[in-house]
N, C-alpha and C positions, 0 to 999 in steps of 0.2 A: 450457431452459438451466439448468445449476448453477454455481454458484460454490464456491469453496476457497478459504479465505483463509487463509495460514500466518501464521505470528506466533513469531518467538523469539528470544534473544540473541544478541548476536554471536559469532561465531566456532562455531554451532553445527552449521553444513552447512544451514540451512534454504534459502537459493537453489538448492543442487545439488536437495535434497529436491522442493523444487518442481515443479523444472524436468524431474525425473525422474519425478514425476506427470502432469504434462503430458506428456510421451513416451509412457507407458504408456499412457495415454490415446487418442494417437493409432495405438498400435500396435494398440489392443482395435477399431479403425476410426471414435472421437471424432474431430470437431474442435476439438483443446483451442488455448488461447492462455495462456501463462505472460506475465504484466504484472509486472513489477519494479517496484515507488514506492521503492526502495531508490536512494539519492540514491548509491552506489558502483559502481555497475552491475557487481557480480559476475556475474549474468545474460550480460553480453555477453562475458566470458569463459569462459564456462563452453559457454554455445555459439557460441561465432567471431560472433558478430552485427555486421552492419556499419552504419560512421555512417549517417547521413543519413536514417533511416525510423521512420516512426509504430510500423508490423511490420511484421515479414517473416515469410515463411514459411521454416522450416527444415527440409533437402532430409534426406532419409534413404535411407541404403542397408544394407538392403536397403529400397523402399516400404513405409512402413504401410497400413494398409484406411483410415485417417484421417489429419490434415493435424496437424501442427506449429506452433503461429506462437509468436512471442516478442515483446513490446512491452517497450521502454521510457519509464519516464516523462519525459517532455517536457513542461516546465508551459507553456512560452510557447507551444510549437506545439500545446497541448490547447484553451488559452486561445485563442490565433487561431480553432480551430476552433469555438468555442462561439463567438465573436462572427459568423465566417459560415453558422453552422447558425440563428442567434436572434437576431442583429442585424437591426434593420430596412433593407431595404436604400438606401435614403438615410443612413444614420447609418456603416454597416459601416467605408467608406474614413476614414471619417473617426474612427472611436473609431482602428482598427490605425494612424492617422499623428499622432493626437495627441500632444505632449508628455507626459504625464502616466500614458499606458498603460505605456511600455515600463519606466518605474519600477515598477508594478503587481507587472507581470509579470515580471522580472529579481528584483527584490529586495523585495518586501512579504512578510513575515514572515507563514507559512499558509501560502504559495500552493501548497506541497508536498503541504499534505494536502487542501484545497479542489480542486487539479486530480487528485489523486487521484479523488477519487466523481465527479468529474466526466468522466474517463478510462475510469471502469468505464463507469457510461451510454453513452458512446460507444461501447462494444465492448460492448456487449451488444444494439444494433441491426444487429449484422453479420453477424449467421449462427453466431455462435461457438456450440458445446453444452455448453463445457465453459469455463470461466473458471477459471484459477487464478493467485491473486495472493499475491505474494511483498513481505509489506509491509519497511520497514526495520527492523535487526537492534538494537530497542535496546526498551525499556519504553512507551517515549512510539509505538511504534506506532502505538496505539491513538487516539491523537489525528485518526487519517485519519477516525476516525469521531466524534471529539467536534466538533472543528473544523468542517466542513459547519453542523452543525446551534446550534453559537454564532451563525455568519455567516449562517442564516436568519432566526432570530430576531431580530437584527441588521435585515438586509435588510426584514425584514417591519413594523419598529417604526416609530409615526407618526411620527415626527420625520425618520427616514431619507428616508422616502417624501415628506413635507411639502418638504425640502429638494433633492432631487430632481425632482419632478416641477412645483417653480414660483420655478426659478433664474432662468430667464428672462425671467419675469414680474415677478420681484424685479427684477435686475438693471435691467431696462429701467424701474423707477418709483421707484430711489437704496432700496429696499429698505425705504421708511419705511411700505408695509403691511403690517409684521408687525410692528411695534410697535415700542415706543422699543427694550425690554431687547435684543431680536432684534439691533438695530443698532447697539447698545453690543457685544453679541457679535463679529459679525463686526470692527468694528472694533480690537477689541483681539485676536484672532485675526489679521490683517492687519497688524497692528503688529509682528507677532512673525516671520511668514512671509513676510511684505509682499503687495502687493492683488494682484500679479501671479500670482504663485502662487495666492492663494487663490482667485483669477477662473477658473485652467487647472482647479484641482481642483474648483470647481462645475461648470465646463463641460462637464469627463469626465463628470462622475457623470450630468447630467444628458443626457447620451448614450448613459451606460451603465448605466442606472438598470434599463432593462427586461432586461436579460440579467440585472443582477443578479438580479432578481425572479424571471426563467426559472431562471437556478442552484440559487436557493431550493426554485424548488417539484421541480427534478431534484435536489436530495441529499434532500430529506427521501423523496421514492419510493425512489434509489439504496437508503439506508439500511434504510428498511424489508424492501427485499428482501433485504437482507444478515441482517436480522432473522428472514427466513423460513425457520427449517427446512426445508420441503420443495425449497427454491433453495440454499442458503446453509450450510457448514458451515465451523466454526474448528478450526485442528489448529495445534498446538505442536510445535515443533524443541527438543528441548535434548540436551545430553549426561550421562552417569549424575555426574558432581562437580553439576552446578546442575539437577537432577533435580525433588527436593521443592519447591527454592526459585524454580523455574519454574514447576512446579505450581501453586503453591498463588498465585502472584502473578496467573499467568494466568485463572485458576478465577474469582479475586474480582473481578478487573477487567472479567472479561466478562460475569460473573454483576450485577456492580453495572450494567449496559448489559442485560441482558435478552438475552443471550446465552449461548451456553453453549461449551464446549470437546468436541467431537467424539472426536477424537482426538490420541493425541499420541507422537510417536517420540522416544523413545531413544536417540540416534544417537553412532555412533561408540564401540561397545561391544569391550570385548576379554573375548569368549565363547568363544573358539576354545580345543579342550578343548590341555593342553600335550601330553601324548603323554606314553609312556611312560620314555622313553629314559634312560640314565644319565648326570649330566652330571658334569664336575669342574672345577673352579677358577673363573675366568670365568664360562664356559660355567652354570655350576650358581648360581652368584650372580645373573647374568641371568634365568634360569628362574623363582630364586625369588621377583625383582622383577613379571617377568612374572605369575607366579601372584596373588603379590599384589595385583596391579593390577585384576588375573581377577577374583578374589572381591571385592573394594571395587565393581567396577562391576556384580557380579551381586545382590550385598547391596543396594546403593540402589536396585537395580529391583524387587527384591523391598517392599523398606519401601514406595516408591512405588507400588505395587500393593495395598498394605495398606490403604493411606492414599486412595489417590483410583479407586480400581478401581471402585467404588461412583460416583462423580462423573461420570468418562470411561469414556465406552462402549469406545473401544478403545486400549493400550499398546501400542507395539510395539517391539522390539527394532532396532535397523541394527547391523551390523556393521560394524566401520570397516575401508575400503579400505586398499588396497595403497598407493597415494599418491591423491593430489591430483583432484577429480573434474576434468577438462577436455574437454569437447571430447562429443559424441555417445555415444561408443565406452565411457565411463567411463558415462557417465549410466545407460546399458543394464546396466553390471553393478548397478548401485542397484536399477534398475526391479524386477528379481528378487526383490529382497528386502524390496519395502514391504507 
């Protein structure tokens, strides 16, 4: 199995990019799968994708040698699924109908990039060959991979695991074996949230303690294989105006991660030579705007070639489309040209 993980700013074509590697993919006879963590679901327009599924496979005409699928992210429905894949089965009904989950999972701040690694591991026990993930179109990307490995550390610290694994035990002896300060704590903790609350929130955790644990020890493998070269490459989207300052943002950030930048496209280039023809008035004003624009986005892929050719093993050029990628039929004329 390999993984693709793109990464770039907004508005740069990186979900079309994606999603038209994963095409190509399927059309070479891969089974690729393009995952969106991208919280706009460009993905689902770009190929018609419909509500309601983990993925699906998307149909192609004429047939590929290989299969097409598209995921989007779903944290609550990633999240239910880690509870019935690693919940113990006494506990399962009852963590999914607890008060305190659907907060979790609706609106706890992470949950976007935590079910994210947790989303890849699941789809990387399904037969897929090819993974290619289409993270969100903004700097903080990268956070799908810092975030896991905070909430391990987290999850793994004695204090988590101490209060976790003997709420019960407390609970049922007024809590005075763990000393006076411990019970100063909660109490004024409980004062603030009141006892109700803070009983539901021990009684989750202490249900959902060992999935967290299981989470843990699946993002820090997730991760590492994202780490691994021989699985695992990073390629960057941008366009020739935020070029360098893509570059070089990318470079650091991934290099500060032990990571590196594979490749990275160029997208939405105006290469296309003007032609010879005579223009006048209009006509010849436009051309020379056009030229202009020509040489500005041919000049910063030269500088950027200068400057990270040596870094990035490969640059590439896209040409920009006629309009709008949508739909299969557009994605193909892309495919062509990565």
């Amino acid at each position: 199995m390999k993984i693709i993980v793109y990464l770039g700013t907004g508005g740069v074509g990186k979900t079309s990019v994606a999603a038209a590697t994963a095409l190509a993919q399927a059309r070479a006879g891969v089974k690729s799968l393009v995952l969106t963590i991208d919280p706009s679901l460009r993905l689902r327009t770009a190929l018609h994708l419909k509500d309601g599924k983990l993925e699906q496979t998307v149909p192609l005409d004429p047939p590929a040698k290989g299969e097409l699928w598209a995921a989007l992210l779903d944290v609550r429905a990633t999240l239910d699924e880690a509870v019935r894949l690693y919940g113990k089965p006494n506990t399962v009904d009852r963590i999914l109908n607890h008060p305190i989950y659907a907060t979790i999972a609706d609106s706890l701040v992470g949950m976007q990039e935590l079910m994210a690694i947790e989303r890849i591991d699941q789809l990387s026990k399904r037969g897929f060959e090819q993974i290619i993930v289409d993270t969100a179109p903004s700097r903080h990307a990268l956070e799908f991979l810092d975030k896991p490995m905070f909430f391990s550390e987290l999850a793994e610290s004695g204090w988590v695991k101490l209060v976790g694994r003997t709420y019960k035990f407390v609970a049922g002896t007024g809590m005075m074996t763990l000393g006076r300060k411990t019970v100063d704590l909660y109490a004024r903790v409980e004062s603030i949230l009141g006892a109700t609350l803070v009983r539901q929130v021990l009684d989750f955790y202490a249900l959902f303690v060992s999935i967290a644990e299981g989470y843990s020890e699946r993002a820090r493998k997730t991760v590492a294989l994202l780490k691994d070269p021989a699985v695992t490459e990073f390629r960057v989207v941008t366009t020739p105006q935020k070029a360098l300052r893509d570059a070089r943002f990318f470079t650091d950030a991934l290099t500060a991660r032990h990571f590196r930048v594979n490749r990275l496209y160029v997208n939405r280039v105006w290469d296309v030579p003007p032609g010879a023809e005579h223009h006048e008035g209009l006509e010849e004003r436009l051309m020379d705007w056009y030229k202009a624009v020509r040489e500005s986005h041919l000049t910063a892929i030269e500088e950027l070639k200068a400057q990270y050719g040596k870094h990035i093993p490969s640059i590439v050029s896209l040409t920009e489309l006629e309009r709008d990628v949508d739909g299969i039929e557009a994605l193909e004329k892309l495919t062509g040209r990565l």
